[in-house]
Every structure is written in structure tokens, then in C-alpha cells.
C-alpha positions as CSV (number, residue, x, y, z in Angstrom):
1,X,0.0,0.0,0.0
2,X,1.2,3.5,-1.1
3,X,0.7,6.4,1.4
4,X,-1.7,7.9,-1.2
5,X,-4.2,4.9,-0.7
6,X,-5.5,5.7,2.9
7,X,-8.3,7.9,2.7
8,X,-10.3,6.4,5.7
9,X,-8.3,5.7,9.1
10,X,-9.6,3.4,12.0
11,X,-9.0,4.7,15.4
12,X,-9.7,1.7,18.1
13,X,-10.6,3.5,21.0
14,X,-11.8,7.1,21.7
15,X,-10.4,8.0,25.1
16,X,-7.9,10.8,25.7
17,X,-5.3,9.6,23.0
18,X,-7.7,7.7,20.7
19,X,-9.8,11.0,20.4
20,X,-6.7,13.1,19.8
21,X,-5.4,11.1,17.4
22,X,-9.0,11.2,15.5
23,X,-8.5,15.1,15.4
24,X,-5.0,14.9,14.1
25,X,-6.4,12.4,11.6
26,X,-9.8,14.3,10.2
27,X,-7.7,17.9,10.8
28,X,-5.0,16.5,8.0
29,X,-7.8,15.8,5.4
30,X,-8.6,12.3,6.5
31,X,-12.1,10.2,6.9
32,X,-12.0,8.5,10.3
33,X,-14.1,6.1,11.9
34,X,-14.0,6.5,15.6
35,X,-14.9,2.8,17.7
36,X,-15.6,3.1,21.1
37,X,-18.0,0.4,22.9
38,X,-19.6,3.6,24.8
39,X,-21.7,6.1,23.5
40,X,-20.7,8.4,26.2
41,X,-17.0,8.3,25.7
42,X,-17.8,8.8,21.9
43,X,-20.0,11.7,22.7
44,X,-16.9,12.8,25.3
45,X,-14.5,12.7,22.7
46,X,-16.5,14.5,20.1
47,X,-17.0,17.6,22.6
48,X,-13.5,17.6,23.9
49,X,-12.4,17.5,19.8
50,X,-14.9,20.9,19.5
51,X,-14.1,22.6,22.7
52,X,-11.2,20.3,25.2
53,X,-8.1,22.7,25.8
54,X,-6.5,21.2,22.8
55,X,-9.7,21.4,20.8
56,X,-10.7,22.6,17.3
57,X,-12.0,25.8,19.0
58,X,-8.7,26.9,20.5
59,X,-7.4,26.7,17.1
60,X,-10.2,29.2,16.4
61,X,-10.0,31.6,19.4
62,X,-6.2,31.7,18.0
63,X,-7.2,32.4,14.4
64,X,-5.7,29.2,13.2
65,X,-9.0,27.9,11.8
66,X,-12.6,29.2,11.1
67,X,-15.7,28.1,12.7
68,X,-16.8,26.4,9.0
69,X,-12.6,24.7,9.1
70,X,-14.2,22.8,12.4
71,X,-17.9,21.6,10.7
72,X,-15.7,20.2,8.3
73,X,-13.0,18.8,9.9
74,X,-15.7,17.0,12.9
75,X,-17.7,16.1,9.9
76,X,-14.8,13.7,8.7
77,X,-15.0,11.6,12.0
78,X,-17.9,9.0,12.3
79,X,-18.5,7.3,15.8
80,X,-19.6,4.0,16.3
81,X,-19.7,1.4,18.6
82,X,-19.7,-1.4,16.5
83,X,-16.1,-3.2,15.3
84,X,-17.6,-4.1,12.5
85,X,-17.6,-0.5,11.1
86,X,-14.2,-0.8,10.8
87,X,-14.1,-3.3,8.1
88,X,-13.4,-0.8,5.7
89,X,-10.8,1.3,6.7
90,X,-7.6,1.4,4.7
91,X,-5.3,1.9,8.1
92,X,-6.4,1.1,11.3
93,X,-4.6,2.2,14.7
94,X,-5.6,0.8,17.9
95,X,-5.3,3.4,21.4
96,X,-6.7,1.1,24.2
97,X,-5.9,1.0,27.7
98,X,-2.2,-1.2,27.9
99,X,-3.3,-4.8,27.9
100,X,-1.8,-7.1,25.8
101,X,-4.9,-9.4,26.2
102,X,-7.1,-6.8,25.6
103,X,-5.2,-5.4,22.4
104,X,-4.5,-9.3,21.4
105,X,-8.2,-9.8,21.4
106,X,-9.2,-6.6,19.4
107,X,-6.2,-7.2,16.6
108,X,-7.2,-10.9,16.2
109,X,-10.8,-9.9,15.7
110,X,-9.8,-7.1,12.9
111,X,-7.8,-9.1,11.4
112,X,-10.6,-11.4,10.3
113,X,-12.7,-8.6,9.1
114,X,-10.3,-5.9,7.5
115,X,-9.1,-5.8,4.0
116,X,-6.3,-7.7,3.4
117,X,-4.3,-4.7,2.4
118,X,-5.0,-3.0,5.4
119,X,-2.2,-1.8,8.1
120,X,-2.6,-2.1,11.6
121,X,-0.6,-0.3,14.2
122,X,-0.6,-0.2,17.4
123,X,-0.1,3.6,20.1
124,X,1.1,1.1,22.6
125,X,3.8,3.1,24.7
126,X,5.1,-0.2,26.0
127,X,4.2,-3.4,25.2
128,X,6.4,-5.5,22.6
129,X,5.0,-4.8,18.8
130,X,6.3,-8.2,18.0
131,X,3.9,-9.7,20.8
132,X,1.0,-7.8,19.7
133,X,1.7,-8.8,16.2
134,X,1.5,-12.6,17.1
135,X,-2.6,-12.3,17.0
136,X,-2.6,-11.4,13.3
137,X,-1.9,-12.9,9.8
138,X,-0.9,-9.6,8.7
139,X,2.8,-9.2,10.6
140,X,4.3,-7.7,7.9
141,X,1.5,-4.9,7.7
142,X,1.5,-4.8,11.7
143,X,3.7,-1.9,13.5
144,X,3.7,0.8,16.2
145,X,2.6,4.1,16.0
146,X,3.6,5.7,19.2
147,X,2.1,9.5,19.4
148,X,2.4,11.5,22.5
149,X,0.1,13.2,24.7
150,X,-1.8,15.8,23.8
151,X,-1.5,14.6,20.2
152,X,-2.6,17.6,18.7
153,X,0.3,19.4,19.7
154,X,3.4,16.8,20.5
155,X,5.5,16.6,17.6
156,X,7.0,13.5,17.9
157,X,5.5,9.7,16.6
158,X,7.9,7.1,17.7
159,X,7.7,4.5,14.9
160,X,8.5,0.8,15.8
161,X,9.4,-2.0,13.8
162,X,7.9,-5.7,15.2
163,X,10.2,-8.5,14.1
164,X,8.1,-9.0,10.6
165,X,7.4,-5.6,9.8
166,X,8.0,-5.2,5.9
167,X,9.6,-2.1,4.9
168,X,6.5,-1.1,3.0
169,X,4.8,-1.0,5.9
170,X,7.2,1.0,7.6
171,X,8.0,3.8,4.9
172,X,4.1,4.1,4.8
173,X,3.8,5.5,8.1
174,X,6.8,7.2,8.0
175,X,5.4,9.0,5.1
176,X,1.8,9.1,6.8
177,X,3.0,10.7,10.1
178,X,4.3,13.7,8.1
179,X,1.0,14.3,6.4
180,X,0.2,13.9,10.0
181,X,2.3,17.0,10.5
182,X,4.3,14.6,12.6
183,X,7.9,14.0,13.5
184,X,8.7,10.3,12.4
185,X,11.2,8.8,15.0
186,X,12.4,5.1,14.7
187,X,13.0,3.2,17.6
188,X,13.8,-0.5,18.0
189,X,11.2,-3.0,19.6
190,X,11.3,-3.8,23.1
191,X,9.7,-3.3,26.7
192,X,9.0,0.4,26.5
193,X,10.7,1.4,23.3
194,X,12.9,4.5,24.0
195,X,10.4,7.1,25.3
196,X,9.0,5.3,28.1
197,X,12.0,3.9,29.0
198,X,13.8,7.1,29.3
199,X,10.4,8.6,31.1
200,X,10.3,6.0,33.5
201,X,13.7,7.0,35.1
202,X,12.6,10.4,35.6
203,X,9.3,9.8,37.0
204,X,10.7,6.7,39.6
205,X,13.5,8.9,40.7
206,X,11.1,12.0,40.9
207,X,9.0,9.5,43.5
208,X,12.2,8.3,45.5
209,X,13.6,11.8,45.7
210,X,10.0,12.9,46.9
211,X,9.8,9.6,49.7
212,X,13.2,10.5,51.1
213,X,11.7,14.3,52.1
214,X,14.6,16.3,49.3
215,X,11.2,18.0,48.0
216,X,8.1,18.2,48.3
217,X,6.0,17.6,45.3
218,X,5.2,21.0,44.2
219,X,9.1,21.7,44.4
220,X,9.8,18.9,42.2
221,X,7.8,19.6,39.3
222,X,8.8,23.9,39.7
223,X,12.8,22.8,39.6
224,X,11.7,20.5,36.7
225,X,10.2,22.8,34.5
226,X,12.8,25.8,35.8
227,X,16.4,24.5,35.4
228,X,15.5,21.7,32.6
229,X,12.5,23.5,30.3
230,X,10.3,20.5,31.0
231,X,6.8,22.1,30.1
232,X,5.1,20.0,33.6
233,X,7.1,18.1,36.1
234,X,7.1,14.7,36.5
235,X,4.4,14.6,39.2
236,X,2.0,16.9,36.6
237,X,2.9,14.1,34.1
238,X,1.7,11.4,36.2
239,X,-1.1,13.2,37.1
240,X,-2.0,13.6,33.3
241,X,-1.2,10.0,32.0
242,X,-3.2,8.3,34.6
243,X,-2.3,5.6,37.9
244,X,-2.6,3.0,35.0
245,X,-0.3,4.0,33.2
246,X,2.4,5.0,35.7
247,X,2.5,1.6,37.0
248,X,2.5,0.1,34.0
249,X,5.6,1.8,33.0
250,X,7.0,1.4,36.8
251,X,6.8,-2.5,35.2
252,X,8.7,-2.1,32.7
């Protein structure tokens, strides 16, 4: 598949990175079908995509886009809580909580219903693309598509290769995250990749630092974001990411 053949992208879960990535998606020019099993997350993500604090509406307050630019662009994304909708989507990429069952269960599934040609990839921030590749036929059109939270603004996809990733497959999204406006990074497969590796020292030492009275919490993330430019401290991160996803990556 050439870059130039998606014109309808699956997003596989609408929560705070799923819906993001559905804005990046529709704001670039691209049909998306949203899946949530939960009307009320859809209808969640839908308003946050209008009006959330890296909403279309921001974009307009800031005289980036019109009020007809967001009509449009939320006019792109369809919702639905069927999987079944998905059956037609040229790339697909799954943003559900970090469970390899879970993701295991959703990819096999897909994979029985998709169009042969279509790629999967998964926003995993941790879990081995090689293991979440094992529950498809496709491996070779299987990879990870790591973007960063808030989406709509972080520059950086961190792009990862499972063991039977084609090269196809990898130029594609190399080429699709720039029309994503995105900053295509490669980094080899394994427990956490580089980012959440790298993330996961600051964050455990920011805890111990914290248990062993140096600072207090609210000193921690000001010295942070004062002598290193961070743009929140590592406690304001946490706080963001979720308790799910902190321990997950305290795993790793």
C-alpha cells in the first residue's frame, strides 16, 4: 500500500489519546471512523475535539481555523460502537488501555474482518510490537505508531518495527506521520521502546527523591520545569497519564 491509498483511518478507542489522534487524523484531510464500545466516551471525545483545551475551538479563538474549518473537519470523523464498522478502513490504529490481552483480542478480531491490504498499528507506549503482532496474519502490515500526549500538539510519533514488519509497511507510516504533521522517530522494539524507558527513570527517581523528604512535590515539578525546560514536572505528568499507566511503566 502506497501512502496515497489511505483515505479512511480506524482509530480503536476514543479515550484521551484515541480521540486526539481522530482530530490529528480528520484535521490533516482524513475520513476517520471512531470505535468506542460507549456512547458516552464517543459523545466525550467529540465535545473535547470541538471545545477540550487542545480542541478545534482553541485553534479558532487563536485564528488558526474558522468556525466552517471545524464543521468540516468533525464532519470527517464518524463514531460508532460497532467493530464491524471498521471493516473498511484502509489503516487502522488501535489506542486502548495497555493490555496485551485486551489489544491481542481486538487485533485478532480485525484481522478477520479488514481488507487484506490493510495496516494495523498499534499507540502502545510499551508493550512489545512483536507480541501484539503474534494475533494477526498480517505481521508484515503490523507496527507501532507511538504519538504523544496531547497529540494535537506533541511533535513527535515514535515509529517501531515488530520483528516481521515489511519495509512497505514502515515507509508508509513514516510517510503518513508527516501528512500527519508529525515528526517520524524510529526506535527498535522492546519493553517500552525509548520514550517510556527514558520517562520512566525520571518519573521513579522524581517519587524516591520525593519519599526521602529532598522536596516536596510542588518543588519537584517547579525545579523541573525551571532549570531543565520541561513544560510540567514529573508529578504533573503522572497526574496527566493516569495511575494505570504510571504503573505500568514502573513494570517495565
Amino acid at each position: 500500500m502506497r501512502v496515497d491509498d489511505v483515505k479512511v483511518i480506524g482509530v480503536f478507542g476514543a479515550g484521551t489519546i484515541g480521540r486526539d489522534i481522530a482530530q490529528v487524523c480528520a484535521r490533516s484531510g482524513y475520513e476517520v471512523v471512531l470505535f468506542s464500545r460507549s456512547e458516552k466516551t464517543l459523545s466525550k471525545a467529540l465535545a473535547m475535539i470541538r471545545d477540550g483545551p487542545f480542541g478545534l475551538m482553541r485553534l479558532v479563538e487563536k485564528g488558526r481555523l474558522r468556525d466552517d474549518d471545524v464543521e468540516e473537519i468533525i464532519g470527517r470523523i464518524k463514531t460508532t460502537t460497532s467493530r464491524s464498522d471498521l471493516k473498511d478502513v484502509d489503516f487502522l490504529i488501535e489506542a486502548i488501555p495497555e493490555d496485551a490481552a485486551i489489544k491481542k483480542e481486538a487485533f485478532s478480531y480485525l484481522d478477520k474482518i479488514c481488507k487484506e491490504e490493510t495496516v494495523f498499528a498499534s499507540n502502545t507506549s510499551a508493550i512489545l510490537i512483536s507480541d501484539l503482532a503474534s494475533s494477526v496474519e498480517r505481521k508484515d502490515r503490523f507496527i507501532g505508531m507511538h504519538f504523544f500526549n496531547p497529540a494535537p500538539v506533541m511533535p513527535l510519533v515514535e515509529v517501531v518495527r515488530g520483528a516481521l514488519t515489511s519495509n512497505e509497511t514502515f515507509n508508509l507510516i513514516v510517510e503518513l506521520a508527516k501528512r500527519l504533521g508529525k515528526k517520524p522517530i524510529e526506535a527498535r522494539d522492546g519493553p517500552g521502546f525509548f520514550t517510556t524507558r527514558f520517562i520512566n527513570a525520571i518519573l521513579v527517581e522524581a517519587v524516591r527523591l520525593f519519599e526521602i523528604g529532598v522536596a516536596g512535590i510542588k518543588e519537584i515539578d517547579e525545579m523541573c520545569k525551571l532549570a531543565f525546560r520541561f513544560p510540567m514536572g514529573p508529578f504533573e505528568l503522572m497526574d496527566l497519564i493516569g495511575l494505570d499507566t504510571v504503573l505500568h511503566i514502573a513494570c517495565l
